[in-house]
N, C-alpha and C positions, 0 to 999 in steps of 0.2 A: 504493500500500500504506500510506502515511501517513494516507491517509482513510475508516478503519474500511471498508473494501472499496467506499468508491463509487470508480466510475471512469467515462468517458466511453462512452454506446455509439454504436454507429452512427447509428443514427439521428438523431442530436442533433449529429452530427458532417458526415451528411449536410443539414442545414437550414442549418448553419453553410455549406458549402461553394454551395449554393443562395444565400446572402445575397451572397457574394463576386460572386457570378457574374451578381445581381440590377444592373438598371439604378441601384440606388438609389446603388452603391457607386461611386466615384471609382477608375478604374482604372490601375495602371501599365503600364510594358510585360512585366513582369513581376513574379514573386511567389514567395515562399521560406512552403513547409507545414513549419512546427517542429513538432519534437516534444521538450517537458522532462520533468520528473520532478515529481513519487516519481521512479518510473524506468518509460520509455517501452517498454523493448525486454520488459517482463514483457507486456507488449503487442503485440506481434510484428504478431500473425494479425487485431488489429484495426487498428492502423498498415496495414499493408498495405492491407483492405476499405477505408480512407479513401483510402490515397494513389490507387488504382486507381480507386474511385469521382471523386475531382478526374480526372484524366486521361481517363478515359471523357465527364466530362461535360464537359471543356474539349475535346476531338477532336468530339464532338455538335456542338458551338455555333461550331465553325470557329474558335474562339478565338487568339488569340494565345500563350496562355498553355499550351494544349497543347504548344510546343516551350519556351517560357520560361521555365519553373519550376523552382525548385529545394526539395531536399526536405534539412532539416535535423535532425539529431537529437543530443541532447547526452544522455550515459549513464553509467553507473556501471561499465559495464562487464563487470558480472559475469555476464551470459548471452550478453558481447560471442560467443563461436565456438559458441554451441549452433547445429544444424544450421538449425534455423527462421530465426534471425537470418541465419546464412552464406547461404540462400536467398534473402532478400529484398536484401542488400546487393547479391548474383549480379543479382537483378532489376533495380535500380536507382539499381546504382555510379554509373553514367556520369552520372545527375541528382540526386548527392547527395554530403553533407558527413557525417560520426559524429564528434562532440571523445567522449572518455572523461575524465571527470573525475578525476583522479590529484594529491592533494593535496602532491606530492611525498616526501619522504622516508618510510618506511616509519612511523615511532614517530608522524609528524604524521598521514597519513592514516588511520592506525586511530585514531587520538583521535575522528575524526568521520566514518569512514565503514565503517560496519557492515551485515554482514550479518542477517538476519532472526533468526538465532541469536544475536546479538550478538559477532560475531566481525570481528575485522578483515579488510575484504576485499583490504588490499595484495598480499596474493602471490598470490591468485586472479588481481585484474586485472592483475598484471604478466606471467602466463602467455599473456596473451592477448595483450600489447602488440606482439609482434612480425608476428603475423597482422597486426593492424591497422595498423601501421606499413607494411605491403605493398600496404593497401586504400586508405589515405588519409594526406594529411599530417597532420602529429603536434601538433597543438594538442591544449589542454587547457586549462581553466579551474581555479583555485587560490583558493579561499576560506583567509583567514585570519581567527580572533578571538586575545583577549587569551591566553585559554590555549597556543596553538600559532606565537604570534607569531617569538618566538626561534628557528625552525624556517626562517623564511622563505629564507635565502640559501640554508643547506644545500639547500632541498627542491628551490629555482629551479635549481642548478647538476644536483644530481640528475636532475631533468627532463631538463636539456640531453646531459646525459650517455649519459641512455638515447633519445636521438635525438627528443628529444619538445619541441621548438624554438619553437614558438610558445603560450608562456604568459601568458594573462590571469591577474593577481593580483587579486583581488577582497577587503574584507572584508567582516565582515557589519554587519549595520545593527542588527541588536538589541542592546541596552545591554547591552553585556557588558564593556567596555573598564575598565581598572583607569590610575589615576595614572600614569604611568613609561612605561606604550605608545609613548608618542611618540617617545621617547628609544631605545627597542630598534627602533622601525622606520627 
């Protein structure tokens, strides 16, 4: 949704999956199909048409990789329990990972993660955090900048609080950073 409506389609998803599977490519014994953002899961019913397209065509070619794959997906969260979503998880819990991006404390993650109305989506994705805590372990990923820095211990303990235990802190790379950062981190 960040890029004026292009998005990936099948087909171009399918030729991708053909090169993988191409002699040309250096193979391991296994292989992890990510899915990032914008946000993947507005994408459901085309995630799905890929992952099943990979799995069809790795069971075709006797592959290895038909049992060895795993399917990852990092999300926002916010279509995390719509029924489409909860169908494909249903499909293919047992060979997959969801992190929900949860910037910790409530004031830090609405600073930088909004919904298309421009609304904080904290208590949307917290409504959902319990589902997910049932489906998968509680990782998340934590972007910090200069604006939200001060934020940092509260949000980590927060995390851990609402059972969400394994946090990558990341910050960002674009020059946002003021004098004195170094000092509050």
């Amino acid at each position: 949704h960040k890029s004026s409506g292009k998005k990936m389609n099948l087909e171009t998803a399918k030729k991708f999956i053909d090169m993988l599977f191409s002699s040309q490519i250096i193979k391991k014994d296994a292989v992890i199909i990510e899915f990032i953002g914008g946000e993947p899961l507005i994408e459901i019913d085309l995630i799905d048409q890929i992952t099943d397209y990979f799995k069809i065509k790795a069971y075709e070619m006797n592959h290895d990789w038909y049992w060895n794959y795993r399917i990852n997906i990092c999300t926002n969260g916010v279509n995390y329990s719509s029924k489409e979503v909860q169908k494909y998880i249903k499909k293919n819990q047992k060979k997959m990972s969801l992190a929900i991006t949860i910037d910790g404390v409530k004031i830090k993650h609405d600073m930088q993660r909004v919904t298309i109305d421009n609304q904080g989506s904290y208590d949307k994705i917290m409504k959902s955090v319990p589902l997910w805590l049932s489906q998968f372990p509680g990782a998340t990923k934590v972007t910090f900048a200069s604006q939200d820095l001060k934020y940092l211990k509260d949000s980590i303990l927060s995390l851990w609080e609402n059972k969400i235990t394994d946090v990558a802190s990341n910050v960002v790379f674009e020059n946002v950073w003021q004098d004195g950062d170094d000092i509050i981190l």
